[in-house]
DRENDO-1510 file (C-alpha; in Angstrom, 1 decimal, always signed):
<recs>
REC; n; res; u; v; w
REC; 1; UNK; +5.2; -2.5; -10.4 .
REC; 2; UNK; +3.1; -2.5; -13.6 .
REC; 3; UNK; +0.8; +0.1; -14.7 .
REC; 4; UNK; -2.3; -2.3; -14.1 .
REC; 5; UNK; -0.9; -3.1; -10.6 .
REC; 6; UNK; -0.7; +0.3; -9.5 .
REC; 7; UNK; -4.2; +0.9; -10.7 .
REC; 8; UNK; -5.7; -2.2; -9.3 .
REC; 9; UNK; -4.2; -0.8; -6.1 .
REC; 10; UNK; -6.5; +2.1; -6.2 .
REC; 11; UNK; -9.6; +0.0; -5.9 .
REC; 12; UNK; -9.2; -0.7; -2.5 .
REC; 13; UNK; -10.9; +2.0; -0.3 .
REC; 14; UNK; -8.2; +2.1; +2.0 .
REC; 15; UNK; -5.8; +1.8; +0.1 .
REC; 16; UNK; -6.9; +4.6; -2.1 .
REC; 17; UNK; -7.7; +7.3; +0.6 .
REC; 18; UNK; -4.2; +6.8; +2.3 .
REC; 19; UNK; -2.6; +7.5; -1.5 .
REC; 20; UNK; -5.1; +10.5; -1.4 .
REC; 21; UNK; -3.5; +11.9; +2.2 .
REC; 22; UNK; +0.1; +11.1; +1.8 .
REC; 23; UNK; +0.0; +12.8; -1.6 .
REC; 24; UNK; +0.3; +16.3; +0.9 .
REC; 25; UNK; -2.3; +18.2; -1.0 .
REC; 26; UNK; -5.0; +19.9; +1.1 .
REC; 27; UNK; -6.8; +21.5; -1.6 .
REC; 28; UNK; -6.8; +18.3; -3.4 .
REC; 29; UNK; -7.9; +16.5; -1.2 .
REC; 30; UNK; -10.7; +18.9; +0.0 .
REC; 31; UNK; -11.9; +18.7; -3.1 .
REC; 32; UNK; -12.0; +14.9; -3.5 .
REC; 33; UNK; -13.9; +14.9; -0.2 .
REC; 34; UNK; -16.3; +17.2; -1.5 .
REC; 35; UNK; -16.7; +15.7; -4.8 .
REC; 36; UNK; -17.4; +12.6; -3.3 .
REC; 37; UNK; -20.1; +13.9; -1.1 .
REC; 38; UNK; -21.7; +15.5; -3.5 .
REC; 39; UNK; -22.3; +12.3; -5.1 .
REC; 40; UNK; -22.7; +10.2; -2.5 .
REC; 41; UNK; -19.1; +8.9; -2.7 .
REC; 42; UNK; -16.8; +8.0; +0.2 .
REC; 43; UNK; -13.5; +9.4; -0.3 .
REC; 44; UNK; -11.8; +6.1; -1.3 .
REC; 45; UNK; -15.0; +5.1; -3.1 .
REC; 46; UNK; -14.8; +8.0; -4.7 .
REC; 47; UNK; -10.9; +7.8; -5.9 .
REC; 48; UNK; -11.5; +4.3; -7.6 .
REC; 49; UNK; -14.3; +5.9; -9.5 .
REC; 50; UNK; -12.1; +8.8; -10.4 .
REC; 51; UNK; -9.1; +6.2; -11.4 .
REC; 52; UNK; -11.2; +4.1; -13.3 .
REC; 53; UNK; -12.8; +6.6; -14.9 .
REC; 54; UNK; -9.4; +8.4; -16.3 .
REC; 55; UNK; -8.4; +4.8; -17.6 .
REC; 56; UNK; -11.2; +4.2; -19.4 .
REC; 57; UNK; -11.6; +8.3; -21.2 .
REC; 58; UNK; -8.1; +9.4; -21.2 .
REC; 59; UNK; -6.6; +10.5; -24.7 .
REC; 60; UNK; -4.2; +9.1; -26.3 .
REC; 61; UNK; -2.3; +12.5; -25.6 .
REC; 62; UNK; -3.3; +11.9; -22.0 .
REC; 63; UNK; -1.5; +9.0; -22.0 .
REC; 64; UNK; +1.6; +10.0; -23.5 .
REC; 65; UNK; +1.9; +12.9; -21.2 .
REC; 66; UNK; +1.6; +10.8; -18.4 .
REC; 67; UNK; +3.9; +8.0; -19.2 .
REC; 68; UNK; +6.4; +11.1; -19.3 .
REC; 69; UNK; +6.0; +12.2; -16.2 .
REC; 70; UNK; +5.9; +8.6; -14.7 .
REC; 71; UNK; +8.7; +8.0; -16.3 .
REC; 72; UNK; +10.8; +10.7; -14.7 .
REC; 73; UNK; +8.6; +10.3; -10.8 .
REC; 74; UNK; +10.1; +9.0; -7.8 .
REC; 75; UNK; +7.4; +7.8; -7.1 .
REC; 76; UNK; +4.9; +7.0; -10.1 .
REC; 77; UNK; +1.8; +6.4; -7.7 .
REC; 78; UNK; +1.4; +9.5; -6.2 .
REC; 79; UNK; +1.8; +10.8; -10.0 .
REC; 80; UNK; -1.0; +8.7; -11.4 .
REC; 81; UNK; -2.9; +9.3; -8.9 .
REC; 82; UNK; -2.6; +13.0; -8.7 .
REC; 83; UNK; -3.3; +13.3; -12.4 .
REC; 84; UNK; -6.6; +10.8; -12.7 .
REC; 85; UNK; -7.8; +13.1; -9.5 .
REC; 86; UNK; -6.7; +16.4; -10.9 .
REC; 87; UNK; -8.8; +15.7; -14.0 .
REC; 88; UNK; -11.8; +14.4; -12.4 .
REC; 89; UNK; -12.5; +17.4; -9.8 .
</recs>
């Protein structure tokens, strides 16, 4: 899957909040759930915000980084997504 796939992916609400959940990460995901709240998100709203949001202000170093670690995942999803969410809450 291409890197434009996977993002595309997160766009769907659905889609996005069962990435969030099988990712296994309570406090992350409290903290997504929270966020969203906050801002009058849903949760899966809230993830395609946070996904679109990484693409468009990452660093070049950002990116490097992650291609690295996507490069070595098993499964470069849950990476992405675990990164674009870790930096936005």
């Amino acid at each position: 899957m291409l890197l434009g796939d996977l993002m595309a992916r997160f766009e769907d609400e659905t889609v996005a909040l069962e990435a969030l959940v099988n990712l296994g990460d309570l406090p992350l995901t409290v903290r997504v759930q929270d966020r969203g709240a906050e801002v009058g998100m849903t949760p899966g709203s809230f993830i395609g915000s946070c996904v679109r949001r990484y693409v468009e202000q990452a660093s070049n170093e950002e990116w490097t980084t992650l291609f690295g670690l996507l490069s070595q995942a098993v499964d470069p999803g849950s990476s992405f997504l675990r990164r674009a969410l870790s930096q936005a809450v």
